[in-house]
FIKOLZA-938934 format. One record per residue (C-alpha): residue number from 1; x, y, z. Coordinates in steps of 0.02 Angstrom, whole numbers, padded with zeros to 5 digits. Each point is the difference from the previous one (the first is absolute). Layout:
! FIKOLZA-938934
+-----+--------+--------+--------+
|   n |      u |      v |      w |
+-----+--------+--------+--------+
| NUM |      X |      Y |      Z |
...
+-----+--------+--------+--------+
! end
This chain:
! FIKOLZA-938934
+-----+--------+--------+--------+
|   n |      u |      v |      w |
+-----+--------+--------+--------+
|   1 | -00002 |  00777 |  00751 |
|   2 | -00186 |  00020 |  00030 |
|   3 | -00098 | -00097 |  00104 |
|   4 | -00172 | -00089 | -00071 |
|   5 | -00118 | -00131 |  00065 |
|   6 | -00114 | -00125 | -00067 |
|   7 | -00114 | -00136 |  00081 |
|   8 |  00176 | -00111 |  00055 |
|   9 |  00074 |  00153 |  00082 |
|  10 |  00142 |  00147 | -00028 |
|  11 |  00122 | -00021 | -00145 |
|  12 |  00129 |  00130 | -00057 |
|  13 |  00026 |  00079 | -00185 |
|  14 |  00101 |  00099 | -00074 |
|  15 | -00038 |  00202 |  00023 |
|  16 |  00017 |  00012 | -00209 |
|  17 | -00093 | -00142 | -00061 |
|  18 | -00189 |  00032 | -00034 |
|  19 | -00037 | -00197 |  00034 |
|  20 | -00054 | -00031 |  00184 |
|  21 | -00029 | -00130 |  00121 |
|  22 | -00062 | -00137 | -00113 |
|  23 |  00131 |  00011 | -00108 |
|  24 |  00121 | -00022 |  00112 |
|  25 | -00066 | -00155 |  00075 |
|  26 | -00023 | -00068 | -00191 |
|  27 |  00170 |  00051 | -00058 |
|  28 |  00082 | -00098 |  00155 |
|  29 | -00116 | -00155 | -00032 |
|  30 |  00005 | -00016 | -00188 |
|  31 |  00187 | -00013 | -00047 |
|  32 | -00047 | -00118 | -00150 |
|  33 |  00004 |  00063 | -00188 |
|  34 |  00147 |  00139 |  00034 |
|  35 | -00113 |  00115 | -00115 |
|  36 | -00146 |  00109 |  00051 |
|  37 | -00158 | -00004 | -00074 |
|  38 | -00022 |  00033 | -00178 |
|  39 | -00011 |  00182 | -00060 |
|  40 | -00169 | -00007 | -00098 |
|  41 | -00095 | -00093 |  00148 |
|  42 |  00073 |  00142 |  00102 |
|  43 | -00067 |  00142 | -00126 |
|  44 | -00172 | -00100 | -00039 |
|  45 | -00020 | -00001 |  00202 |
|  46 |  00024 |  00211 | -00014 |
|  47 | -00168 | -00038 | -00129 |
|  48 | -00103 | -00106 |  00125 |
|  49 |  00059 |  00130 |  00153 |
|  50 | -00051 |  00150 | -00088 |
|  51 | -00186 | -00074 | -00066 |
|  52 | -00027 | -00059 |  00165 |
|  53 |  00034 |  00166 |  00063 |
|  54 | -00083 |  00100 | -00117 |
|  55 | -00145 | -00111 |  00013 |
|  56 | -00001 |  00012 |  00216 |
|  57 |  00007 |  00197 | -00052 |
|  58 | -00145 | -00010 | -00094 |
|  59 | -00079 | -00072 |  00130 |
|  60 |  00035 |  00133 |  00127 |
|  61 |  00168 | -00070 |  00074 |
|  62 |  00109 |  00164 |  00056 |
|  63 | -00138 |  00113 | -00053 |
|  64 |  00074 |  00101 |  00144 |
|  65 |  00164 | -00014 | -00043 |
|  66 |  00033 |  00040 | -00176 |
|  67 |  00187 |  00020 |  00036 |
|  68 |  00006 | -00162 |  00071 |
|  69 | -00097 | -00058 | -00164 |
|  70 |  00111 |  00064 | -00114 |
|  71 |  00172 | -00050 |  00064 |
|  72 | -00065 | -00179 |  00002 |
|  73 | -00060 |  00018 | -00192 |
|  74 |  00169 |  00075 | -00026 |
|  75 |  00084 | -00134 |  00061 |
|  76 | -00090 | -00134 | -00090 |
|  77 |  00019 |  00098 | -00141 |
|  78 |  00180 | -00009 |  00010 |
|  79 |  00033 | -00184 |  00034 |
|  80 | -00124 | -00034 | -00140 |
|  81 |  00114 |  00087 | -00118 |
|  82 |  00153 | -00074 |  00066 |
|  83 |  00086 |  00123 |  00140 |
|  84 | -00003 | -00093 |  00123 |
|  85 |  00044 | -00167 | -00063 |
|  86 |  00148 | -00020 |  00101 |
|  87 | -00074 |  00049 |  00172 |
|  88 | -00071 | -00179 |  00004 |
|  89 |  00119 | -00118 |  00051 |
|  90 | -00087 | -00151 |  00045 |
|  91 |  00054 | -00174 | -00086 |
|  92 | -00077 | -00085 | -00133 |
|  93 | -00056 | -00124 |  00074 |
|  94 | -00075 |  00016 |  00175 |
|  95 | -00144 | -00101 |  00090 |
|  96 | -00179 |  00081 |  00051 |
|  97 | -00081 |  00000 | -00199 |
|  98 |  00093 |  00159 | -00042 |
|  99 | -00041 |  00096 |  00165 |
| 100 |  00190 |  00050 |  00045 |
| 101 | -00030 |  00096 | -00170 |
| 102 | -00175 |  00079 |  00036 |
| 103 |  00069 |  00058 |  00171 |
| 104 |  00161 |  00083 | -00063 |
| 105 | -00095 |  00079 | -00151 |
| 106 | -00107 |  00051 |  00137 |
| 107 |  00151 |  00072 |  00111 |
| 108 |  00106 |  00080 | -00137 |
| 109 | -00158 |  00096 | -00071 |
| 110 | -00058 |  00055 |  00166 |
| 111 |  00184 |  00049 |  00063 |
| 112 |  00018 |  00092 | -00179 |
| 113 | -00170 |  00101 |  00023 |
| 114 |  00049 |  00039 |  00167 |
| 115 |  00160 |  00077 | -00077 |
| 116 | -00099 |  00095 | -00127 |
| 117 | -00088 |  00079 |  00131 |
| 118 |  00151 |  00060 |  00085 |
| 119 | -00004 | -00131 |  00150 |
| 120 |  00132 | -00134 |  00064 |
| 121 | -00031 | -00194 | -00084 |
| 122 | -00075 | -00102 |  00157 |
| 123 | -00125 |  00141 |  00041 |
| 124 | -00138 | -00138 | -00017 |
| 125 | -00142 |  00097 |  00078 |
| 126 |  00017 |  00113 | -00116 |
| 127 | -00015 | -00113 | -00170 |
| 128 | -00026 | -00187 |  00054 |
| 129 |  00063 | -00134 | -00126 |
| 130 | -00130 | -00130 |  00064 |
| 131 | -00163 |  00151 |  00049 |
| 132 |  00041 |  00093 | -00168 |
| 133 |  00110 | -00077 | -00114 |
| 134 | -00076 | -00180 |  00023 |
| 135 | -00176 |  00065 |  00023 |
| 136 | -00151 | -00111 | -00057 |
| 137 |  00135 | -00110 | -00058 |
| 138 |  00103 | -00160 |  00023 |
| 139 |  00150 | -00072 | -00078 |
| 140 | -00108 | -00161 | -00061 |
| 141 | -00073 |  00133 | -00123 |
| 142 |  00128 |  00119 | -00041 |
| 143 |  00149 | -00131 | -00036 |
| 144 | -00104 | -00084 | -00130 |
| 145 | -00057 |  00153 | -00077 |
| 146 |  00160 |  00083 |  00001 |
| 147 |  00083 | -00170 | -00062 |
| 148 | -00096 |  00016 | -00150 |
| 149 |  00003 |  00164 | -00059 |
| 150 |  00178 | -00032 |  00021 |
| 151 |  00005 | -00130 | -00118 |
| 152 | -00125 |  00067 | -00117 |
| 153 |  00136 |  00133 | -00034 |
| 154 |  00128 | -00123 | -00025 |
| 155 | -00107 | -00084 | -00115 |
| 156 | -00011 |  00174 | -00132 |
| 157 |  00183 | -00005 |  00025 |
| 158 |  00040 | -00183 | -00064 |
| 159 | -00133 |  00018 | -00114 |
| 160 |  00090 |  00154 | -00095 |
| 161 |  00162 | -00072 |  00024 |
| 162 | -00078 | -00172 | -00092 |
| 163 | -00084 |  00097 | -00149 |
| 164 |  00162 |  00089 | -00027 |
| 165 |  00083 | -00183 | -00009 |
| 166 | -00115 | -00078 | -00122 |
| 167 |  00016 |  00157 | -00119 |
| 168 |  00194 | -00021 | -00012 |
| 169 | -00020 | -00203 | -00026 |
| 170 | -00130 |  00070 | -00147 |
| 171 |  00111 |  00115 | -00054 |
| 172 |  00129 | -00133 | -00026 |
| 173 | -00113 | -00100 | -00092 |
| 174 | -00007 |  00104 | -00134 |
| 175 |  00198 |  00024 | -00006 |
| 176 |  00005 | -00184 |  00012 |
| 177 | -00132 | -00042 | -00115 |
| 178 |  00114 | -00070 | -00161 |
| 179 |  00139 | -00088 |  00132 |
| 180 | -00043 | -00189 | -00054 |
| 181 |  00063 | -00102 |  00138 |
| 182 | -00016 | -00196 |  00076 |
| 183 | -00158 | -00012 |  00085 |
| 184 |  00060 | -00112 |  00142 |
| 185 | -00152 | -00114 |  00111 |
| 186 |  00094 | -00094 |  00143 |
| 187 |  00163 |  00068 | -00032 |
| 188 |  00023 | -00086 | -00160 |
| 189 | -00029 |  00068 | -00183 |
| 190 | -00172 |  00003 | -00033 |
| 191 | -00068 |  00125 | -00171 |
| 192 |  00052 |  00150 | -00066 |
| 193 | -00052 |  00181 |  00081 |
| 194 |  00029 |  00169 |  00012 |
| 195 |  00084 |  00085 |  00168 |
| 196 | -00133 |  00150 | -00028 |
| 197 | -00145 | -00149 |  00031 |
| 198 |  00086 | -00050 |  00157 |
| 199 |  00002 |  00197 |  00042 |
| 200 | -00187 |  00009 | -00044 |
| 201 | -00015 | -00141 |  00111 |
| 202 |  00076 |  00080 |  00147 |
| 203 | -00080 |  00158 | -00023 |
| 204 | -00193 | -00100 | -00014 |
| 205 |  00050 | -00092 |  00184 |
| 206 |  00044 |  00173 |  00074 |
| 207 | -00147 |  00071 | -00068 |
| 208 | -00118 | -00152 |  00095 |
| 209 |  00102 |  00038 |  00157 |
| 210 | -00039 |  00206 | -00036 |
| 211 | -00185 | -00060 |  00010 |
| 212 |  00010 | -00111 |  00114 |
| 213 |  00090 |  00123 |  00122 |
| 214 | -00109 |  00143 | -00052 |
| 215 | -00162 | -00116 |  00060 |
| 216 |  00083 | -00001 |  00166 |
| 217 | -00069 |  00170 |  00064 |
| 218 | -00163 | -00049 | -00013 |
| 219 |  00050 | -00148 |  00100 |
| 220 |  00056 |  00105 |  00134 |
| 221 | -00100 |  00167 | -00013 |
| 222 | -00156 | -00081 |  00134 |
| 223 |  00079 |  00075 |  00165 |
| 224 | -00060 | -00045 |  00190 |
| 225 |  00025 |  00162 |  00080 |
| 226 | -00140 |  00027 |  00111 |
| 227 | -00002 | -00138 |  00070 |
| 228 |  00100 |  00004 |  00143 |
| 229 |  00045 | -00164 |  00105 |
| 230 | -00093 | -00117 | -00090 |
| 231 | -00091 |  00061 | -00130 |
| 232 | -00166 |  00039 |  00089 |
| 233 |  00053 |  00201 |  00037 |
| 234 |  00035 | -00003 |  00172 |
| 235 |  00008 |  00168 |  00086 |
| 236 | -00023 |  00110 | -00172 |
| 237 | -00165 |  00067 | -00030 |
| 238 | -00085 | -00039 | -00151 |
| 239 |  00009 |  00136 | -00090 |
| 240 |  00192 | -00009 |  00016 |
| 241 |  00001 | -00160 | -00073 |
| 242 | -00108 |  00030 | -00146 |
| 243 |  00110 |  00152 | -00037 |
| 244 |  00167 | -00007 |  00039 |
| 245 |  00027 | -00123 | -00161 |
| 246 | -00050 |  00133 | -00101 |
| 247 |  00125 |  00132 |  00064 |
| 248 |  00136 | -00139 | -00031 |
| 249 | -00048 |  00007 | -00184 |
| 250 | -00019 |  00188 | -00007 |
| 251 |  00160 |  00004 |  00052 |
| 252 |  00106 | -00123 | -00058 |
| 253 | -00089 |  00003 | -00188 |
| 254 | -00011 | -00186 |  00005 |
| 255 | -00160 | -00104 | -00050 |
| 256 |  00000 | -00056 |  00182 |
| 257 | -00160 | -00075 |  00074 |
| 258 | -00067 | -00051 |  00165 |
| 259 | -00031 | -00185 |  00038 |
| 260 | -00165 | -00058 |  00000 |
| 261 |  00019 | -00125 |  00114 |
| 262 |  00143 |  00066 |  00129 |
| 263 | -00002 | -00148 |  00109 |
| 264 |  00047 | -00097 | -00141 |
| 265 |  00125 |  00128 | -00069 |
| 266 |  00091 |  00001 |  00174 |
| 267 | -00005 | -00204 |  00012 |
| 268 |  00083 | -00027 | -00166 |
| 269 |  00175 |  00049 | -00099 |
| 270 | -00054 | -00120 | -00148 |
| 271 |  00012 |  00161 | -00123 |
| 272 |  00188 |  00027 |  00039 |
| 273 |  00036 | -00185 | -00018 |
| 274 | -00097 |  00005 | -00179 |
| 275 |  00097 |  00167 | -00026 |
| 276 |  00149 | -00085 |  00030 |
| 277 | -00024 | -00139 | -00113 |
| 278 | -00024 |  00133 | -00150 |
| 279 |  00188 |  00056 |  00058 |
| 280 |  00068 | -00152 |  00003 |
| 281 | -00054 | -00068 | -00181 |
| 282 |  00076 |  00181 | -00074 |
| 283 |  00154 | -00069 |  00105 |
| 284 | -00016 | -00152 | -00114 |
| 285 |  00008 |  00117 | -00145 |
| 286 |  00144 |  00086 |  00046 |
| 287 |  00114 | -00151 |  00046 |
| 288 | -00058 | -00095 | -00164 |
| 289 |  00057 |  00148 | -00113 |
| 290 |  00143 |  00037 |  00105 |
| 291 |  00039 | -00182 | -00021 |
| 292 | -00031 |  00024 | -00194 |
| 293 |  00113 |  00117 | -00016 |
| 294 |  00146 | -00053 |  00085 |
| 295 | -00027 | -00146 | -00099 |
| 296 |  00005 |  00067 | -00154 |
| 297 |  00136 |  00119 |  00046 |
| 298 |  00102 | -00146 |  00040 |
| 299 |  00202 | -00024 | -00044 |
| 300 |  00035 |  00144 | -00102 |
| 301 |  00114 | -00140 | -00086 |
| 302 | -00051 | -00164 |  00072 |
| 303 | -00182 |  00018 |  00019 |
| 304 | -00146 |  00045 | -00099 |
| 305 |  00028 |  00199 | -00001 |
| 306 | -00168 |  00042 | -00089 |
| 307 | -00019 |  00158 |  00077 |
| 308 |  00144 |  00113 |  00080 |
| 309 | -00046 |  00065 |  00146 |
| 310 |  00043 |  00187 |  00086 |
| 311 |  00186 | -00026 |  00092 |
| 312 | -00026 |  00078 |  00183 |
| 313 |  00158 | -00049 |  00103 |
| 314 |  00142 | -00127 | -00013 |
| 315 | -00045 | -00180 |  00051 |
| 316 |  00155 | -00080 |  00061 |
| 317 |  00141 |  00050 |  00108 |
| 318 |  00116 | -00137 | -00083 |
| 319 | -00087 | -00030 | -00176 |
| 320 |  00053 |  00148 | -00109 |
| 321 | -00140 |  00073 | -00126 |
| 322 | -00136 | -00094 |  00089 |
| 323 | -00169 |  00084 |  00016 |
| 324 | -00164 | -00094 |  00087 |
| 325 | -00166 |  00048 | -00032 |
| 326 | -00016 |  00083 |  00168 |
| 327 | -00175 |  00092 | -00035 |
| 328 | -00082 | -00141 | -00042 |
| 329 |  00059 | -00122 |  00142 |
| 330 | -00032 |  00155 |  00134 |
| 331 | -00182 | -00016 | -00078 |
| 332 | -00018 | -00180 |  00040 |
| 333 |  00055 |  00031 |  00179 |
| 334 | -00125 |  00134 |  00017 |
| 335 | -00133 | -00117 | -00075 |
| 336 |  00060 | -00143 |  00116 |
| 337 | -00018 |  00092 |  00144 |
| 338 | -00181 |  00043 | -00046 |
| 339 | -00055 | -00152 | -00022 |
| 340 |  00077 | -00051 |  00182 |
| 341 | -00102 |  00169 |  00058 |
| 342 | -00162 | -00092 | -00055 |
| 343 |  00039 | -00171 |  00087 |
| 344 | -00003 |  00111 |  00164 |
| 345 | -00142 |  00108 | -00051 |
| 346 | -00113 | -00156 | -00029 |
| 347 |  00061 | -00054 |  00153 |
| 348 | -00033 |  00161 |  00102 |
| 349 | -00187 |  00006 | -00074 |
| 350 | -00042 | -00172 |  00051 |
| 351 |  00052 |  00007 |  00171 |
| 352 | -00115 |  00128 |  00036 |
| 353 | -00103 | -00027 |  00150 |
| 354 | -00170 |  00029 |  00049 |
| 355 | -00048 |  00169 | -00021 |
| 356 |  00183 |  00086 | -00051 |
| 357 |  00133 | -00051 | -00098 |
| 358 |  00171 |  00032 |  00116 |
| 359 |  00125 | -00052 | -00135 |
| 360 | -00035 |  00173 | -00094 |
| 361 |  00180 |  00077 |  00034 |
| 362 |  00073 | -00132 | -00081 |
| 363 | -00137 |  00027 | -00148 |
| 364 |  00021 |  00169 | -00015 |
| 365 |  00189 | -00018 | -00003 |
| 366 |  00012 | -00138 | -00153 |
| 367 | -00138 |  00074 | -00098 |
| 368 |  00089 |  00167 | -00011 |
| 369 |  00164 | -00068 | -00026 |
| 370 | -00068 | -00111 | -00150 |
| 371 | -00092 |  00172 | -00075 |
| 372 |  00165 |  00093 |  00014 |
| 373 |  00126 | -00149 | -00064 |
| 374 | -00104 | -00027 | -00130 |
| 375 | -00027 |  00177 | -00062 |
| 376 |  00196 |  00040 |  00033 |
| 377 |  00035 | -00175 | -00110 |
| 378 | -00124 |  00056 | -00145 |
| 379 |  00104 |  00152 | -00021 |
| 380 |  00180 | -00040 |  00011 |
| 381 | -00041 | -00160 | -00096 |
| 382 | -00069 |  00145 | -00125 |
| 383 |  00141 |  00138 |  00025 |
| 384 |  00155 | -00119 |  00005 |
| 385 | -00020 | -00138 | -00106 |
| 386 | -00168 | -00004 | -00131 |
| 387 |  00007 |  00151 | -00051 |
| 388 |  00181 | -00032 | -00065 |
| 389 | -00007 | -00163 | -00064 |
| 390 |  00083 | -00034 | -00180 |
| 391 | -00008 | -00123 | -00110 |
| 392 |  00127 | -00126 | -00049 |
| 393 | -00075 | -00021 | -00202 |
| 394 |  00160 | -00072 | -00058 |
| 395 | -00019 | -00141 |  00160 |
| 396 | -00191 | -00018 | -00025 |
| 397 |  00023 | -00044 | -00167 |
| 398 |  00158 | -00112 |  00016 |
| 399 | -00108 | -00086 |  00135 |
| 400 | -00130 | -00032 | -00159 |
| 401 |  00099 | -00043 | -00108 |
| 402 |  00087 | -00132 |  00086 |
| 403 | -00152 | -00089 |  00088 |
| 404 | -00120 | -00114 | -00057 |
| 405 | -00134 |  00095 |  00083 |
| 406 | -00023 |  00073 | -00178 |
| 407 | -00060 | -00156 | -00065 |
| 408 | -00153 |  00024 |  00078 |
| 409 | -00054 |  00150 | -00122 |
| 410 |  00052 | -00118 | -00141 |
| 411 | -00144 | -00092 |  00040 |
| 412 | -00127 |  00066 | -00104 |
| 413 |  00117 |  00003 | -00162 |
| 414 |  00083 | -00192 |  00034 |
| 415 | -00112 | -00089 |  00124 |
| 416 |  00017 | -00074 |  00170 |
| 417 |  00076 | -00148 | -00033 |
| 418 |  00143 |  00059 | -00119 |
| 419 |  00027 |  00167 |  00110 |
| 420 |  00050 | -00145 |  00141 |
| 421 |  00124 | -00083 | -00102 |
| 422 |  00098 |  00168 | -00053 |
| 423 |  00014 |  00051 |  00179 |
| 424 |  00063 | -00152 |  00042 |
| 425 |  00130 |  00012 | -00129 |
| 426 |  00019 |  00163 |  00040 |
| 427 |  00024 | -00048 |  00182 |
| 428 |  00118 | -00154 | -00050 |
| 429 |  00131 |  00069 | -00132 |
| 430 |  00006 |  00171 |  00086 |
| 431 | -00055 |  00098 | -00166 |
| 432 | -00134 |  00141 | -00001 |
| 433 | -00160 | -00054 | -00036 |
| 434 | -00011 |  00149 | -00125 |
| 435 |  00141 | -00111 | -00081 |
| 436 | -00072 | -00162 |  00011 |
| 437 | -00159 |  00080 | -00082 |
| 438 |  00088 |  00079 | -00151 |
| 439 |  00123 | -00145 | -00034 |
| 440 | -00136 | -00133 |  00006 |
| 441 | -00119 |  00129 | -00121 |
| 442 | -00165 | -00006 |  00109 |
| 443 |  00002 |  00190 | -00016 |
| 444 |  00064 |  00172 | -00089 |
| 445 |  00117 |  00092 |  00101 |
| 446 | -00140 |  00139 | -00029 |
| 447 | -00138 | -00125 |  00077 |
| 448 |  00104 | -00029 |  00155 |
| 449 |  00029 |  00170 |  00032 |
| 450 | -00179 |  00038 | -00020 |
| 451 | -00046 | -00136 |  00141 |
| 452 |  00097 |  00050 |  00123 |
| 453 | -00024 |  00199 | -00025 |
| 454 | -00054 |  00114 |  00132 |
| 455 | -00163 |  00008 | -00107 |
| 456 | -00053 | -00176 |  00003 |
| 457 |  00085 | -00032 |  00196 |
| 458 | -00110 |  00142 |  00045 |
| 459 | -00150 | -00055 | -00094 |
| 460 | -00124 | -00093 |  00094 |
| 461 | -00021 | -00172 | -00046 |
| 462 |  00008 | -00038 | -00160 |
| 463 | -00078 |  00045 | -00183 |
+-----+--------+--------+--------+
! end
């Protein structure tokens, strides 16, 4: 054990952690999500640490100690791309705004350059994490910023993953583009269609999600750094602030952009409630479809078994040969807890207070937990069950043949009234309306047949 202090006194940690003082405090306070803090808001903080200290460089911080300089650029550098993810222990969810995280950012990257120049971690007048690492900044500016670079990168993420969806459902609509099939509106026979239009569907709402996610960057791309406490640049010189944005872009390669109004940009977390919102109605998506499909996957013998879907693992320890549709009801649990993630975003926004928003632990935490359950649900929805679904022809048709949902496509050939009164015999004597048609000689078996096609389901209204 080493000993470290900090304004409320001496503390011990653990010779072979790179944490210090803060951390240890934090860790024994915050006992509360079991999980640390999310891997990409650990990474995006390596982003903010190293433009802040490139910037402070710049600006003639260390310009007598280039070693000094360089380990602590190192160091950022290597949290940024994900080594030292796992040196930062502290909980998800913590009081303070986010500062437990700043401050053990702070510690491991200062204990880590202190390393890389051959000293002990704890050697803190050597490389300070609050007179170095934190310099000309405060967690009120960095959190933020590194909250949504964060998510900005799990936006590209869900927004491949979501492209890659909608081109399988589009796929299948042209393998399912002659399956004629009951078009069903409140769960009971409606008109004829075609499964490939319901795949067309699906693949048009993923491809309004895609956009709607993809808009989401430029959402979050307008970035506080700078402006310390409160927005108004306390203790960092000007030119600082009107530059250290700019390194974050340089080096990050995102479209990022500095506030014009940091005050404001500090006060309010409106953008990640708005973001989350976005989330949530591609959760909507995801458990309609997924809802779809079971649907329509439903029996195999006793239900409407349209479509077959992919078999992934037995689904009954007593029922032999049953298989659920365990893809799709995983994906509705993913998009459930989503939308449960934006009740307590909206929540954490607007109980902001004053100048700062305290709640942003709990934002951070939701927001990138709905990016990656949603990106993760995109593709197995795509890997283990779309992108195998078959066709039940023989069932579709059956399906057709036997309800009076054709009569509607008789319409134009027999008229409203008299396309009523076959269904209901239809309905009433059990026979197929295709029966009922021919015996009662309203139309050639050839005219039927050319009614209910693929051609003239597909065709958009009428001729």
């Amino acid at each position: 054990m080493r000993v470290e202090r900090d304004p409320l006194g001496e503390i011990a940690v653990p010779d072979d952690v790179l944490w210090g003082a803060h951390t240890a405090r934090a860790i024994a306070n915050f006992p509360l999500a079991g999980r640390p803090v999310h891997r990409e808001l650990v990474r995006a903080f390596g982003w903010v640490k190293l433009a802040c200290a490139r910037t402070n460089r710049e600006l003639g911080a260390w310009v007598d100690d280039p070693v000094k300089a360089d380990a602590i650029e190192r160091a950022c550098r290597e949290l940024a791309e994900g080594g030292l993810c796992e040196a930062v222990p502290v909980d998800a969810l913590q009081g303070g705004a986010g500062t437990s995280t700043n401050l053990c950012v702070d510690e491991v990257l200062a204990n880590r350059a202190l390393v890389i120049m051959g000293l002990a971690p704890g050697a803190y007048d050597r490389v300070s994490p609050l007179d170095d690492l934190n310099l000309h900044q405060s967690t009120n500016d960095t959190f933020p910023t590194a909250l949504r670079i964060a998510a900005i990168r799990g936006v590209k993420v869900l927004d491949g993953k979501l492209v890659e969806l909608q081109e399988t459902f589009q796929e299948l609509e042209k393998r399912f583009a002659d399956v004629v099939k009951v078009g069903r509106t409140q769960l009971q026979d409606a008109v004829l269609t075609t499964l490939g239009r319901e795949m067309g569907a699906y693949a048009e709402a993923f491809n309004r999600d895609r956009w709607r996610v993809y808009k989401c960057e430029e959402r979050l791309r307008v970035v506080n750094l700078g402006g310390t406490a409160i927005g108004t640049g306390l203790g960092a010189p000007r030119r600082y602030i009107f530059r250290v944005v700019d390194v974050l872009r340089e080096e990050t390669g995102l479209g990022l952009a500095r506030a014009e109004n940091l005050v404001e940009a500090t006060q309010n977390a409106d953008v990640f409630a708005e973001v989350s919102g976005i989330l949530k109605a591609c959760a909507t998506s995801l458990w309609k479809v997924s809802s779809d499909l079971r649907l329509m996957a439903s029996g195999p013998d006793a239900g409407l078994s349209e479509i077959r879907l992919p078999q992934r693992q037995a689904g009954s320890s007593i029922m032999p040969g049953k298989v659920n549709p365990v893809i799709p009801e995983a994906v509705t649990q993913a998009a459930m807890r989503v939308m449960a993630n934006d009740v307590a975003i909206g929540m954490a926004v607007a109980n902001g207070s004053l100048e700062l928003n305290p709640f942003l632990p709990l934002v951070a935490d939701a927001l990138l937990e709905s990016l990656d359950l949603l990106a993760r649900a995109c593709d197995i929805l795509r890997r283990n069950c779309v992108d195998g679904i078959e066709a039940d022809e023989a069932r579709c048709r059956a399906s057709v043949q036997a309800s009076t949902a054709t009569a509607t496509a008789l319409i134009p050939a027999i008229g409203y009234d008299l396309a009523c009164e076959v269904a209901r015999h239809s309905r009433e004597t059990g026979s197929p309306l295709r029966a009922v048609v021919l015996a009662r000689g309203l139309l050639t078996e050839e005219a039927f047949d050319v009614l209910v096609s693929p051609e003239a389901v597909r065709r958009l209204g009428m001729l």
